[in-house]
C-alpha positions in Angstrom: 36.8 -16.7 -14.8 35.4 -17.5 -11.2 35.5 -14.9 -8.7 35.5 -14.8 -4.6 33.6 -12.0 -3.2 36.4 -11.1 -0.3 39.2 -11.6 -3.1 40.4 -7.6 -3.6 39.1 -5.2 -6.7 41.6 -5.3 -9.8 40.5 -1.8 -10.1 39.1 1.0 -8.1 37.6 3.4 -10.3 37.1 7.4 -9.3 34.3 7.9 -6.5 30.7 8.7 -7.8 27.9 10.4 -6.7 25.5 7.6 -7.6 26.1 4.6 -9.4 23.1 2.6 -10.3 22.4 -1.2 -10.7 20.5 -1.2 -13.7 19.4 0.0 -17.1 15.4 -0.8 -17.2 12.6 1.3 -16.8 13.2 2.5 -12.9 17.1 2.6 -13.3 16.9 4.9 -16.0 14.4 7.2 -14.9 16.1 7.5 -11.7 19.5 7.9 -13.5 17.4 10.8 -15.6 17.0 12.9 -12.7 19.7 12.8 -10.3 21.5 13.3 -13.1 19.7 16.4 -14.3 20.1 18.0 -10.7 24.0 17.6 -11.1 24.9 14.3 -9.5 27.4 12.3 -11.0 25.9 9.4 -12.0 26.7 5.9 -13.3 24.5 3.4 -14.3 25.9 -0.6 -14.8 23.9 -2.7 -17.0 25.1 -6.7 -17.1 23.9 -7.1 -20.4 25.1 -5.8 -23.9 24.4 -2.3 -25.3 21.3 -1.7 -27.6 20.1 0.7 -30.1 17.5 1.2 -32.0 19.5 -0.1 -34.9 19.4 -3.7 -33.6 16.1 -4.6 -33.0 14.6 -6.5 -35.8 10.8 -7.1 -35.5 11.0 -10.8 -35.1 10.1 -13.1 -32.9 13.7 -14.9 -33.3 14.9 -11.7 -32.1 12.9 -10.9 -29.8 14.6 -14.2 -28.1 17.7 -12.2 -27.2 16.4 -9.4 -25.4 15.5 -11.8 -22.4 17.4 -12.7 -19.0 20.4 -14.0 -20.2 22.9 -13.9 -17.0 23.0 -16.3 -14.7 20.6 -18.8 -14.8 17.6 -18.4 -12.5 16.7 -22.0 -10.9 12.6 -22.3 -10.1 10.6 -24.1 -8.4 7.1 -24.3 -6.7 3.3 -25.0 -8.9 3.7 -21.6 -10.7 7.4 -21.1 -11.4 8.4 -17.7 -12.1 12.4 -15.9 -12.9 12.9 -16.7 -16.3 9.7 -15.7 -17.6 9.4 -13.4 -20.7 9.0 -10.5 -18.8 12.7 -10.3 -17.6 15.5 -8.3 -19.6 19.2 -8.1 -20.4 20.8 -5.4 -21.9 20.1 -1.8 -22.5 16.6 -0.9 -21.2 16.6 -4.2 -19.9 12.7 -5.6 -19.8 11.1 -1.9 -20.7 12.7 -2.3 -24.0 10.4 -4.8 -25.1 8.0 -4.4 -22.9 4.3 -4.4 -23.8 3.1 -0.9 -23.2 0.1 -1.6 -21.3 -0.1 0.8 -18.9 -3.4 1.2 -16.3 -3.3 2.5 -13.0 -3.4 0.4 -9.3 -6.8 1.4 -8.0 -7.0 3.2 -4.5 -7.9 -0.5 -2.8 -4.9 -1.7 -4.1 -2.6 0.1 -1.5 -5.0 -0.8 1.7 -5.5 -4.6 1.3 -4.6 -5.1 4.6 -6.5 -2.3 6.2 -10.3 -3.0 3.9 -9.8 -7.2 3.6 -7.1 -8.0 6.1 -5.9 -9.7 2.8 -2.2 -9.1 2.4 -0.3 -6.2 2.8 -0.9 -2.7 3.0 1.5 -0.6 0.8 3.4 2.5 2.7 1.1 5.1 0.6 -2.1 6.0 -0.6 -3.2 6.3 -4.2 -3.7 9.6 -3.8 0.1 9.9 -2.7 1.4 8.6 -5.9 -1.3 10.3 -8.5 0.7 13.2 -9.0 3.9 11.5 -10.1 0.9 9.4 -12.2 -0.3 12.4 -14.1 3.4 13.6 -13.7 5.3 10.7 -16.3 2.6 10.4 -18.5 2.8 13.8 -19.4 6.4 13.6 -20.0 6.9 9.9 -21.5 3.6 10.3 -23.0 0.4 7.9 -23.0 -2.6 7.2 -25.2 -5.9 6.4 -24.1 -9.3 7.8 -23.2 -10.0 8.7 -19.2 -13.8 8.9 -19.7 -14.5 6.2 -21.6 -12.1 4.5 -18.8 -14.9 4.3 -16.3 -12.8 2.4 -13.8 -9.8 4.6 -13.6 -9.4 6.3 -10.3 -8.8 10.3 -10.6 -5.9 11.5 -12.4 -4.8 13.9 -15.2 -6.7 13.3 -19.0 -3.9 11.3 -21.2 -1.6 13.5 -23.5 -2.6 11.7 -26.6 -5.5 9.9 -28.3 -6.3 6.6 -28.1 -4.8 3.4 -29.5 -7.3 2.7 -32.7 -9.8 -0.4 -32.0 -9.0 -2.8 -35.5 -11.2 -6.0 -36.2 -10.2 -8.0 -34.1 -11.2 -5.9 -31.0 -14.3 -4.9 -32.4 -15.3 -8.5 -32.6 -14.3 -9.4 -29.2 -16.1 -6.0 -27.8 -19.3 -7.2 -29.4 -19.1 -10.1 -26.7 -18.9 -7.9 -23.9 -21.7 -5.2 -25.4 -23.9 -8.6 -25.8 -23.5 -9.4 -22.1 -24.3 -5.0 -20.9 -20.3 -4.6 -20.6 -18.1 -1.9 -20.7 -14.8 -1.1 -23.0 -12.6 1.6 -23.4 -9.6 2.0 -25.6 -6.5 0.7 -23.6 -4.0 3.0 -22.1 -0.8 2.2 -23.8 2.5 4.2 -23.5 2.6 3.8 -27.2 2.6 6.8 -29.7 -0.6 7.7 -31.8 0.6 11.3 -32.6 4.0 12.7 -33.1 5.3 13.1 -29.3 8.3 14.5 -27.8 9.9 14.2 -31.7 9.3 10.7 -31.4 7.1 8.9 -34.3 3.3 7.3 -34.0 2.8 3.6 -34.3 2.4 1.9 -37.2 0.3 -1.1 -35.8 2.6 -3.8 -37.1 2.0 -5.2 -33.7 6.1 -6.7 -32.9 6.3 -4.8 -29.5 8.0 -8.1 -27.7 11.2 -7.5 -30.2 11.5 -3.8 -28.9 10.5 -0.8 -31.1 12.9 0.3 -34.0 11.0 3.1 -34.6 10.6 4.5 -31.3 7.0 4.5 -31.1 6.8 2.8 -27.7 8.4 4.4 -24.8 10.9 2.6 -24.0 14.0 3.9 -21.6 16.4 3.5 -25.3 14.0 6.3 -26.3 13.1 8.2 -23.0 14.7 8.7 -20.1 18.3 6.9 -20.7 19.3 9.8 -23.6 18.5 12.2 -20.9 20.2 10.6 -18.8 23.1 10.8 -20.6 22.9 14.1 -22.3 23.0 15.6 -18.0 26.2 13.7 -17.7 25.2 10.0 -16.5 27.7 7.3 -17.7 26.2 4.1 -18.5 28.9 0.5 -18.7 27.7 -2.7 -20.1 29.1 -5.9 -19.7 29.3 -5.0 -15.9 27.7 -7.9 -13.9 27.6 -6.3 -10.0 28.2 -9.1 -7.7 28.4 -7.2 -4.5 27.4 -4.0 -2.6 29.7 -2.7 -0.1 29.0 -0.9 3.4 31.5 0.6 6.3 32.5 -1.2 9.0 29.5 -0.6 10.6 26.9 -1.5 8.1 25.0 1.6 8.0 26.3 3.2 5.0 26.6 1.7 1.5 30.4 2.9 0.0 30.1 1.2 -3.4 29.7 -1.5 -5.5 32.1 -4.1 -6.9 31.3 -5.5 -10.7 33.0 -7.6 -13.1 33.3 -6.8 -16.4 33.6 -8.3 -19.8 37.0 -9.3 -19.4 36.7 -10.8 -16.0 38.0 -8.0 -13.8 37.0 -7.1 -10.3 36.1 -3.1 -10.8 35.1 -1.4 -7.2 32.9 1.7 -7.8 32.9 3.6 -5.0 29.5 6.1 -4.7 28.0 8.2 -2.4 24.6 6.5 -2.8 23.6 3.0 -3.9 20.6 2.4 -6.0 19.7 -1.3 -6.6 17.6 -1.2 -10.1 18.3 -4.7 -11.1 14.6 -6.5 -11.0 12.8 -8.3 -8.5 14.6 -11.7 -9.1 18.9 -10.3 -8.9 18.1 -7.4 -6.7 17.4 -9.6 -3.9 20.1 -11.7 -4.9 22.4 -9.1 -4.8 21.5 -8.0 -0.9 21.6 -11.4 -0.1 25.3 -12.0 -1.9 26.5 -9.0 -0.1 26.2 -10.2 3.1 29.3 -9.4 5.7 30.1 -8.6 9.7 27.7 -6.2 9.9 24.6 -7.8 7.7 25.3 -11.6 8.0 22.2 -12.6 6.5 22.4 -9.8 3.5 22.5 -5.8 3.5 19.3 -4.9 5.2 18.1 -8.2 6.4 17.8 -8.4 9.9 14.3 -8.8 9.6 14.6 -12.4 6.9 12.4 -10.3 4.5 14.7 -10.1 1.8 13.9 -11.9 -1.0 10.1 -13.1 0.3 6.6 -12.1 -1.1 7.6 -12.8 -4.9 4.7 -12.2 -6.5 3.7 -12.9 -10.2 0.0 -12.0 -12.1 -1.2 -14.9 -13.4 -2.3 -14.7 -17.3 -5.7 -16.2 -18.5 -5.2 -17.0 -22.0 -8.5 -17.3 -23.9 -8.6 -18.0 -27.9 -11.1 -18.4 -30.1 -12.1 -18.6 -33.7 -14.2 -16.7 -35.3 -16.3 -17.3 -38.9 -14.9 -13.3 -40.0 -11.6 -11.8 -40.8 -10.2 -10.5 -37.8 -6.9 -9.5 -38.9 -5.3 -10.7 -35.7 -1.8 -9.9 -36.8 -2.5 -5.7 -36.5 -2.2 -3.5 -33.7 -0.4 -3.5 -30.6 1.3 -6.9 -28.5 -0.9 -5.3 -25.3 -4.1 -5.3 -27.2 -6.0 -2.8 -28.1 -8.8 -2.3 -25.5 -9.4 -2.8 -21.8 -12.4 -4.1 -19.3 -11.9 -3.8 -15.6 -15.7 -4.3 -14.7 -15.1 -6.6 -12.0 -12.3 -4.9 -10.7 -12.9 -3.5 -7.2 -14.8 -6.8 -6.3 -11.7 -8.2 -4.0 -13.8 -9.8 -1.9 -17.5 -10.5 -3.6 -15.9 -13.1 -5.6 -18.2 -16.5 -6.1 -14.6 -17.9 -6.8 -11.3 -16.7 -4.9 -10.1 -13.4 -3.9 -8.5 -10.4 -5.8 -8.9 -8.3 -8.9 -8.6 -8.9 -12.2 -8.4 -7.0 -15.9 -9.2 -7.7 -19.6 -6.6 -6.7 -22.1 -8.1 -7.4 -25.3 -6.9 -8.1 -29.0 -3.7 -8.6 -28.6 -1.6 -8.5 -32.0 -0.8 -12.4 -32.5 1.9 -14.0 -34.6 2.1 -17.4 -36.0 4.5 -18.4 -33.5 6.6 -17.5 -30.8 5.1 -15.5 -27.4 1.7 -15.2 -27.9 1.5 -17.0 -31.5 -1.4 -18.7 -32.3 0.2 -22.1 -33.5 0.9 -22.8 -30.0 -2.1 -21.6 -28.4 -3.7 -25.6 -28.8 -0.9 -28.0 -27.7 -2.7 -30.8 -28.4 -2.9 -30.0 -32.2 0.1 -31.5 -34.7 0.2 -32.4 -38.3 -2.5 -31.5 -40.5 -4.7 -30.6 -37.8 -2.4 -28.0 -37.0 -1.9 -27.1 -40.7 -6.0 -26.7 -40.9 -6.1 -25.0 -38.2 -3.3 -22.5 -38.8 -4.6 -21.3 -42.0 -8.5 -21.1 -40.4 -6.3 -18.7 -37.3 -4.8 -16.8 -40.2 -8.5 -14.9 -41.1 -10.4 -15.5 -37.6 -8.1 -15.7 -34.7 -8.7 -13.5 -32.0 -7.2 -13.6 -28.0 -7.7 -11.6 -24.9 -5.6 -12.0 -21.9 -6.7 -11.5 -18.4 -4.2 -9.9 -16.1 -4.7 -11.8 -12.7 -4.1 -11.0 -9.1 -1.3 -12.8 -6.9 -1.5 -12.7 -3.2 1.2 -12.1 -1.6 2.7 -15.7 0.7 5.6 -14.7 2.7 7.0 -18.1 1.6 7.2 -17.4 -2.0 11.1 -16.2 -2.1 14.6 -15.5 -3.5 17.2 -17.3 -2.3 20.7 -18.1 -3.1 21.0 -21.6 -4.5 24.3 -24.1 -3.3 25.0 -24.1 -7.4 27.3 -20.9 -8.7 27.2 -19.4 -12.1 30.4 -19.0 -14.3 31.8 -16.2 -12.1 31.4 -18.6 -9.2 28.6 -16.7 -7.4 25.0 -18.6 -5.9 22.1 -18.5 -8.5 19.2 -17.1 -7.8 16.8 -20.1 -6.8 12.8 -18.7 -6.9 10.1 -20.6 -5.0 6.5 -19.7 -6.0 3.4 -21.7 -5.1 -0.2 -20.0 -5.9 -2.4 -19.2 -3.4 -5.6 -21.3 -3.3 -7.9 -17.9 -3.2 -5.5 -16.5 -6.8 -5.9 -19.7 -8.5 -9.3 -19.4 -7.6 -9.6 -16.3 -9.5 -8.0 -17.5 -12.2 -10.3 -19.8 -13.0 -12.9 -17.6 -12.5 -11.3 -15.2 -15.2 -11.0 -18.3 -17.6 -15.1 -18.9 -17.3 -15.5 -14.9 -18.0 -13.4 -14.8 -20.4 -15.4 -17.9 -21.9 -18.8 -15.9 -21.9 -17.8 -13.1 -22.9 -16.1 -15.0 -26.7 -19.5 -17.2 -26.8 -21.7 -13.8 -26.7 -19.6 -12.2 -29.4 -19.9 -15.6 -31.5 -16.9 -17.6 -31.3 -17.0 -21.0 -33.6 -14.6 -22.5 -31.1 -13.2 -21.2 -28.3 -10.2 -22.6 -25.7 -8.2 -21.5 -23.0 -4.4 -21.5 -21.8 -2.6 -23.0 -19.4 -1.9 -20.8 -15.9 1.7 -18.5 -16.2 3.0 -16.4 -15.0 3.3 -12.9 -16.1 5.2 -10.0 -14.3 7.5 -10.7 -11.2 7.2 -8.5 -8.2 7.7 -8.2 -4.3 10.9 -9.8 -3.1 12.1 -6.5 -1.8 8.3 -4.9 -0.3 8.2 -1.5 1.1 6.5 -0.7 4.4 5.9 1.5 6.9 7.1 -0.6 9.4 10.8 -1.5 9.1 10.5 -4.8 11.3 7.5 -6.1 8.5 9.2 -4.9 5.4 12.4 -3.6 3.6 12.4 -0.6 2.6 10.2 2.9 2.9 7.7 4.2 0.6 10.5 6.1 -1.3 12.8 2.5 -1.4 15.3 3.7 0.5 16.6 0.5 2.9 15.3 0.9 6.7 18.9 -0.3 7.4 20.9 1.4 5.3 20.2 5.4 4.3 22.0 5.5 1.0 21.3 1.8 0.0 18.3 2.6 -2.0 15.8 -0.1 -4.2 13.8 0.7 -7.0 11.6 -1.1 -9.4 8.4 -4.3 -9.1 10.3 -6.0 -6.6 8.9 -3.0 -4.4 5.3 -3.9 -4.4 3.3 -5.0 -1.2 1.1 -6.4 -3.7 0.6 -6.8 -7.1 -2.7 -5.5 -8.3 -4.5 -6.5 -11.3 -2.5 -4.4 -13.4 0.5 -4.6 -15.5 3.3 -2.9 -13.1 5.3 -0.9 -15.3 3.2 2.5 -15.0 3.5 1.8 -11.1 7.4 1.5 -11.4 7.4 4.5 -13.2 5.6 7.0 -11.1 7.2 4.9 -7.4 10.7 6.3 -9.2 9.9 9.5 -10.3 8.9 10.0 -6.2 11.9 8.6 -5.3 14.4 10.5 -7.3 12.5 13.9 -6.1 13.3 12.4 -2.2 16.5 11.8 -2.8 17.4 15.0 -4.6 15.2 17.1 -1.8 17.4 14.7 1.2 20.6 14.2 -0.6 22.9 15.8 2.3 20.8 13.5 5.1 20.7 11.0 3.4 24.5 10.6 2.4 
């Protein structure tokens, strides 16, 4: 069934307090707490429900737990929307996310102001530590803060490490061999009892979520407090526009369509956009009307630019000893971040960069080791799959993106099966992050020759995590929303989520997302009668 944004609701539903656009990691969190102070609170997911029940580790399954809405058209050298790091359904990405979760180092938040690099975000590090130490407390992470001898200041983690397995023992013989540094990576994965939930069992399927709730993931977290405080949560509910007053400076509501093709209006007190850095921006710019004729909170053409994506370098090798590459974790199992806060003493490019290392590797699929060598088919690839079976080992480096103004979300002239503009992304690398990218690829290199690789290879460049699309700022004519996400344009039009970030670090975002919504929720619980 098509649908016509001006065309009237088939339904208008009971007024709530909040209704949230969004069942991942920041929507759920947020949903958690407003909740818990007594707002009524509604959360739409497009995608199906999911339990615990339905994940099967598998990397078939894991397949279904990707974007699939509306198709995402991309273009530019380093295409990013569809990647693997997108989500659909219940928990959306955080359900099968990979865990990996580091901190942004102070320099992080003051590109701008140390490298006149970038953007500057609207806070400090030492702003957002405390809701740091705060969610890892109470979603729980494993790791080891002084053998971490790159984290910036924060609270000791609230379980023991993640265990170090053959494979990373091999590959942290390179970086001993060359005077390097490793520590155990900080994982929101279980290695104790926690919360009632259970430890790991190392069978290293995070990509096709976590049946046994192991990995914090919001199906496991913060969604069943969520709705234990009262928050209702409807699937099948694809929002396709936000709605303001007359005069555009109040969001009233949201309309979605649901399973059967209906036109639902849910009217709310305050609007919070959870939906990812790719259909959030969508969203603003679909709603556009009188009062926003270039989207809700646009008047600035910043909706929608500085998409961002880390760019992964991928290097393999084999190895003449049984590195049992198929235990552990899909993150890896320890971390370097020696070269970190180098920005700008690079021989090669600009930006930071991080090892994860060992990551638990499958035949095939994401990360799978029979498509690590493209160029190898028939018995080659037979040989080589049963050499990879005993000796395989990977390490990924997580790769900084500078943020270009002209890497965007727009709305594309094709329309998806309820007749509304896809989502087209644009993203071309900067010269100075593909720089660095190579750089990490010829580290990398060293580091697997000085442990004692027989034959070592790299990846192709890919993209990893979206972000930006939606930055915060301090200055409302330079970005789009404040350091809490609420929209410089509209009070009770909130944004939560990646799609915040001024820049993207060298670090996986997800830790970030968390402790940004965790300060958010706290603002708009301490503002709630200014703000709606």
């Amino acid at each position: 069934m098509t649908s016509n944004k001006n065309s009237p609701p088939n339904i208008t539903l009971k007024k709530c307090d909040v209704v949230i656009v969004g069942a991942g990691a920041a929507g759920s969190l947020l949903a958690a707490g407003l909740a818990q102070s007594g707002k009524t609170t509604v959360i739409l997911e497009a995608g199906p429900e999911r339990k615990l029940s339905d994940l099967v580790s598998s990397g078939l399954h894991s397949r279904k737990l990707k974007w699939f809405g509306s198709p995402v058209e991309e273009s530019g050298d380093k295409p990013i929307g569809n990647n693997f790091n997108s989500g659909y359904g219940t928990g959306g990405s955080a359900l099968h996310h990979f865990a990996v979760w580091p901190r942004l180092h102070e320099e992080d938040f003051q590109m701008k102001s140390l490298y006149n690099r970038g953007l500057d975000w609207p806070l400090t590090y030492h702003e957002l530590r405390p809701y740091y130490d705060r969610i890892q407390k109470q979603l729980g992470i494993s790791g080891d803060k002084m053998a971490e001898i790159w984290r910036p200041k924060g609270a000791k983690y609230p379980m023991d490490p993640v265990p170090t397995l053959a494979q990373g023992e091999v590959i942290a013989r390179g970086f001993k061999k060359l005077g390097r540094k490793t520590a155990p990576l900080p994982m929101a994965i279980n290695t104790d009892e926690y919360n009632g939930r259970d430890p790991c069992i190392w069978d290293g399927w995070c990509d096709a979520g976590c049946p046994t709730g192991a990995l914090a993931n919001p199906l496991v977290t913060t969604l069943p407090e969520a709705l234990k405080n009262g928050a209702l949560i409807r699937h099948n509910a694809t929002v396709c526009q936000i709605l303001t007053n007359d005069k555009g400076d109040k969001a009233t509501g949201v309309i979605y369509i649901d399973a059967d093709g209906q036109r639902i209006m849910q009217p709310a007190k305050l609007v919070i956009l959870a939906a990812f850095a790719v259909q959030t921006p969508r969203l603003m710019l679909l709603s556009a009307n009188d009062a926003h004729p270039n989207g809700l909170s646009n008047q600035n053409g910043l909706v929608g630019k500085y998409l961002m994506s880390h760019t992964a370098g991928l290097i393999y090798g084999l190895f003449d000893e049984e590195t049992q590459c198929y235990l552990g974790a899909a993150g890896g199992q320890l971390l370097n971040q020696d070269h970190y806060d180098q920005k700008d003493k690079r021989a090669k490019g600009f930006g930071s960069f991080q090892w994860m290392i060992a990551q638990a590797t499958k035949p095939n699929d994401l990360l799978g080791f029979a498509g690590s060598n493209t160029a190898l088919f028939g018995d080659a690839l037979t040989n080589f799959m049963k050499k990879a079976a005993h000796g395989f080992a990977t390490m990924t480096a997580c790769v900084e993106d500078l943020p270009v103004k002209e890497n965007h979300v727009r709305l594309s002239e094709n329309t998806d099966n309820h007749g509304l503009p896809l989502a087209h992304t644009h993203h071309n690398s900067h010269p100075d992050s593909k720089a660095l990218w190579h750089a990490s690829l010829e580290d990398g290199k060293s580091v697997f020759k000085a442990a004692g690789a027989a034959e070592i290879w790299t990846g192709p460049e890919g993209a990893m995590h979206i972000m930006g699309g939606t930055v915060m700022g301090k200055d409302a004519k330079r970005s789009v929303t404040d350091s809490y996400g609420k929209c410089h344009e509209i009070d009770n039009l909130f944004i939560a989520g990646s799609g915040l970030f001024p820049t993207s670090g060298g670090v996986n975002p997800t830790f970030t997302v968390h402790a940004l919504s965790l300060r958010a929720a706290d603002f708009i619980k301490e503002n709630w009668s200014n703000l709606t």
